[in-house]
N, C-alpha and C positions, 0 to 999 in steps of 0.2 A: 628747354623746359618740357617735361612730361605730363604730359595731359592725362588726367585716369577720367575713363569712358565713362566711370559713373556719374562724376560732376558734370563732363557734359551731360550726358544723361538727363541728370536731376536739374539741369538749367533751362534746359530744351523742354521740357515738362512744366518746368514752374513757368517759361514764357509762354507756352503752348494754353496755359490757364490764364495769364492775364489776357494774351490778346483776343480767347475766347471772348470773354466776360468785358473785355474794354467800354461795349456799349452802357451793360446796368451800371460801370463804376464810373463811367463819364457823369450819366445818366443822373447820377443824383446830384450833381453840381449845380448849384441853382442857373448860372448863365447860360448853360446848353437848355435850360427850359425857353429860358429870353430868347434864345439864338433862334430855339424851333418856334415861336410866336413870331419874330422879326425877321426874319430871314428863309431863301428855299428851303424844302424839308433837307434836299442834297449838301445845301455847307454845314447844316448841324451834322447829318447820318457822314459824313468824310470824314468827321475828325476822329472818332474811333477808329476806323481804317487804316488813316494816317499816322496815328497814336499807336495802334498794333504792329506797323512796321516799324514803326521808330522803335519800339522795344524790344521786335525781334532784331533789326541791327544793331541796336546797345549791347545786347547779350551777346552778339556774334565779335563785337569790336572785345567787350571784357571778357571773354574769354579767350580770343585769339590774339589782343594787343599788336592789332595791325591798324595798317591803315585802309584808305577805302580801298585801293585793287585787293586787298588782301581780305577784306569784307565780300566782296564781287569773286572774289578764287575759291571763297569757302560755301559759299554761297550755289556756287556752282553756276554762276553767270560770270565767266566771263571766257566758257567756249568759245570758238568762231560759231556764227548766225550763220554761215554759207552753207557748208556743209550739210546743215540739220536744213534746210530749206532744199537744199538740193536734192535729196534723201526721201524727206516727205513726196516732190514732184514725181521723183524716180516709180517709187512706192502707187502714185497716185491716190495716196490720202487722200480728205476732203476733210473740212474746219479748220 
């Protein structure tokens, strides 16, 4: 199947603006007010976060119709960690 760059494009864009905005559209739900009254301010502030991922791998799953390695390939996590570790010490980075 051929992919045209624009729809991604224009998908990667449209999810780029929900999971900006994820906090105001949570935000008017009345139970995420309950949740910040009842609860640390950190379980209410995480579900946007966790909500913004979720949407960015939705996107990444309907458009590429894989499963999760193939989410984690596209994604560009699923390099080897060794390497990039090894590299940074070589380098002597620091953070």
């Amino acid at each position: 199947m051929t992919r045209r760059p624009w729809i991604i494009a224009a998908v990667t864009f449209a999810v780029l603006i929900v999971a900006s905005y994820a906090h105001e559209i949570i935000s008017r739900v009345p139970a995420y007010g309950w949740l910040h009254s009842h609860r640390p301010f950190y379980v209410a502030e995480s579900i946007d976060k966790i909500g913004g991922a979720a949407v960015c791998l939705l996107a990444v799953w309907l458009m590429y119709r894989t499963g999760l390695r193939g989410i984690g390939r596209e994604l560009g996590l699923s390099a080897p960690v060794l390497p990039a570790i090894a590299l940074k010490e070589l380098l002597g980075e620091k953070g």
